[in-house]
FIVO-108249 format. One record per residue (C-alpha): x, y, z. Coordinates in steps of 0.2 Angstrom, whole numbers, padded with zeros to 4 digits, always signed. Layout:
BEGIN
XYZ...
***
This chain:
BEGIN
+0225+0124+0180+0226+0115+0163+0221+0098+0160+0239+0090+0160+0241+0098+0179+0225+0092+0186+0229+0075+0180+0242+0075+0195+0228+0077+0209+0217+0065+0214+0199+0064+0224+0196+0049+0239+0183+0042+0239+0175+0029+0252+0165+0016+0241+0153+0007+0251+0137-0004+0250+0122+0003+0253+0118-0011+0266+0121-0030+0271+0105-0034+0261+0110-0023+0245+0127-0030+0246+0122-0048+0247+0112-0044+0231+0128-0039+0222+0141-0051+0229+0129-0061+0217+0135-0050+0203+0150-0058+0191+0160-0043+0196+0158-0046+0212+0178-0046+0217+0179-0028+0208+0167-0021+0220+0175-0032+0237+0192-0024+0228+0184-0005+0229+0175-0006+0245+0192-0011+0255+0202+0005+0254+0197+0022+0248+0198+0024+0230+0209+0037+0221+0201+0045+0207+0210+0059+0195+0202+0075+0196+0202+0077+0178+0192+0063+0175+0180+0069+0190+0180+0084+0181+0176+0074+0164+0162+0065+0170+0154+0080+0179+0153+0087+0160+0146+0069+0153+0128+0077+0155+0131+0088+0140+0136+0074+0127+0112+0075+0127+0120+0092+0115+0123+0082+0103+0137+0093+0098+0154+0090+0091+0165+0096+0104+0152+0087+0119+0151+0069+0108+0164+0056+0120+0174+0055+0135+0192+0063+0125+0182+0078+0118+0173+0084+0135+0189+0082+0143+0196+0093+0133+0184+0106+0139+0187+0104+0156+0197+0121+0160+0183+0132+0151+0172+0126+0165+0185+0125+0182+0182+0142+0190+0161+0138+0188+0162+0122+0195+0175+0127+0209+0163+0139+0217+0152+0126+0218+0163+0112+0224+0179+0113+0236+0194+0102+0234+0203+0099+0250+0216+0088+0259+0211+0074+0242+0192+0075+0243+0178+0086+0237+0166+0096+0250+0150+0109+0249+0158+0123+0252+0161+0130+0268+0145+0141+0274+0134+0139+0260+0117+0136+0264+0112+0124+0252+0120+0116+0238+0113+0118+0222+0101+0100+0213+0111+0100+0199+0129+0101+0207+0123+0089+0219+0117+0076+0203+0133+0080+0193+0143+0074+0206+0134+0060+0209+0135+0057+0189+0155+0060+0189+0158+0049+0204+0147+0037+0201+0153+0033+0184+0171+0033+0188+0166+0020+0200+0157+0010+0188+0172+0012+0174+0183+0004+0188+0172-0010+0193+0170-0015+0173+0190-0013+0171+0186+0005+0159+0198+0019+0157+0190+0034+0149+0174+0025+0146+0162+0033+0134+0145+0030+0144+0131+0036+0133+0116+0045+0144+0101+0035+0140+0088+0048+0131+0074+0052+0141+0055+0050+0134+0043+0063+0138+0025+0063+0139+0011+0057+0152+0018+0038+0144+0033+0041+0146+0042+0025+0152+0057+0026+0166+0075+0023+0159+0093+0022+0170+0105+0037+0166+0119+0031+0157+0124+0014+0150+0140+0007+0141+0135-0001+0124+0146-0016+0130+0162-0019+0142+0164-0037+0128+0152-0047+0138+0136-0038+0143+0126-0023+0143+0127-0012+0159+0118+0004+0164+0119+0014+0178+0107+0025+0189+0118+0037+0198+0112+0048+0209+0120+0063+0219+0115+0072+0239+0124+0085+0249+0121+0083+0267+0128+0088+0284+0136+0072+0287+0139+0059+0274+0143+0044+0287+0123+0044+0292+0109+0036+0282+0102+0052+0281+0082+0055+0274+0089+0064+0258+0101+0047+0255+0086+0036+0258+0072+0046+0248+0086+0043+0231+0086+0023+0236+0067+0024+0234+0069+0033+0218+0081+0018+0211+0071+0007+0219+0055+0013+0211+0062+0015+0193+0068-0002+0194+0052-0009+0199+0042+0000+0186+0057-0005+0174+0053-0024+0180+0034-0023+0175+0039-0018+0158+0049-0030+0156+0037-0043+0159+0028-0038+0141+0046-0032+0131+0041-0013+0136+0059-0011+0143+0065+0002+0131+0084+0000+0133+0085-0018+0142+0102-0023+0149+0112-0038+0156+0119-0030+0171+0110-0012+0180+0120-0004+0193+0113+0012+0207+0125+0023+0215+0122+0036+0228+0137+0049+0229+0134+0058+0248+0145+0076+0248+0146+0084+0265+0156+0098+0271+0166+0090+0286+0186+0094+0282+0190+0078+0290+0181+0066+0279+0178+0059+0261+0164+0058+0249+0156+0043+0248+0147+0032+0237+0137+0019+0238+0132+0004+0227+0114-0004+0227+0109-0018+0215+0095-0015+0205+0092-0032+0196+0095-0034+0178+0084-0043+0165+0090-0056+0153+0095-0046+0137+0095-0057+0120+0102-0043+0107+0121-0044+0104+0128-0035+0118+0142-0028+0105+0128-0017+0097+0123-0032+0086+0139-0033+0076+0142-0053+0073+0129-0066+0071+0137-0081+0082+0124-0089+0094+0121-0088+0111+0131-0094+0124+0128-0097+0142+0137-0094+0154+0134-0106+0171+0131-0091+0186+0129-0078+0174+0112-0076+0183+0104-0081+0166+0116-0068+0156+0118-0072+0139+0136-0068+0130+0140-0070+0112+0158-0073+0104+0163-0059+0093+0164-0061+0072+0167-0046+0066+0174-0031+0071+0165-0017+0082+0165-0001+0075+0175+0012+0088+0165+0022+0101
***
């Protein structure tokens, strides 16, 4: 199947909050009727950009054909029949496979990364967003980053943590659902401390966590669920630092800072 023909199917997917508490945290967000929008009815996504997204991890190539979300997509059907015997697509949603045993860590996560950034694209208003994975340091210093992050969606910088599981069933909190929370939750602690001194290495206005939850059940959706890991106040340009303009601040911004653009920004 060709790019042109997947464009014609679509993936559900049940967006959700993580919980009452995580949702309170991010009905505080400015994109707060976005989410209230996604959460209300299962959202349709087209499996080519699924497809697109679950590729993003290789753009850390560096290579031409893996540099932005139009050239990974135009590598989508030399990497169908791999990823199909990995993933089922049934009645509009995607499934373990029936009888395996275990799914495999990195399908699990690239789902999670494909599902969770087509999420994030539609709460921002993006279409074929070009989210850039935040390069990982290495080392016993090494400090924690999120996974990928927009350079600017013309207010703010946002980064995402997305994370991915396979479980029996997707409608239960299960351990494996609970030990990724702690894992956001962790990073973003340990992200919080740095701030405190500037030892954020890629601060941003707005952070993001999503937890994609795949099971096998023919009768359900994959689901996704938001959780607000808070942002610190960022006082670069959020346009990359095209434009000198001063700041401006916006009243329930929770303490943002967004800056009128006066010069063009180069393309992505």
């Amino acid at each position: 199947m060709n790019a042109p023909a997947l464009a014609l199917d679509t993936i559900e997917v049940e967006v959700s909050f993580y919980d009452d508490a995580e949702e309170a945290k991010l009905l505080a967000y400015p994109t707060a009727a976005a989410m209230q929008a996604l959460v209300a009815k299962p959202l349709e996504i087209p499996k080519a950009e699924f497809l697109t997204y679950y590729l993003f991890h290789r753009i850390k190539l560096g290579t031409e054909g893996y540099r932005d979300y139009n050239s990974v997509a135009q590598k989508v059907h030399l990497w169908l029949g791999a990823i199909g015997e990995c993933i089922e697509y049934e009645d509009g949603s995607v499934r373990t496979p029936h009888g395996a045993s275990q799914q495999l860590t990195e399908v699990s996560e690239h789902v999670g990364e494909a599902i969770g950034l087509s999420v994030m694209s539609r709460i921002h208003g993006l279409t074929g967003a070009d989210w850039a994975p935040i390069p990982e340091e290495r080392g016993r210093r090494a400090r924690p980053s999120f996974d990928f992050q927009i350079a600017s969606d013309g207010r703010q910088f946002v980064q995402v943590e997305t994370k991915g599981s396979s479980v029996k069933d997707n409608r239960v909190l299960s351990d494996a659902v609970k030990a990724q929370k702690r894992k956001i939750d962790e990073k973003k602690a340990r992200l919080a401390e740095l701030a405190k001194n500037g030892g954020d290495p890629n601060p941003a206005g707005l952070r993001y966590g999503t937890i994609t939850v795949v099971d096998a059940r023919k009768d359900g959706n994959v689901r996704c669920l938001l959780t607000d890991p808070p942002p610190e106040q960022v006082d670069e340009d959020p346009a990359g630092g095209w434009g000198q303009a001063s700041p401006i601040h916006i009243p329930g911004d929770r303490g943002l800072e967004r800056r009128p653009t006066t010069g063009a920004r180069p393309g992505c």
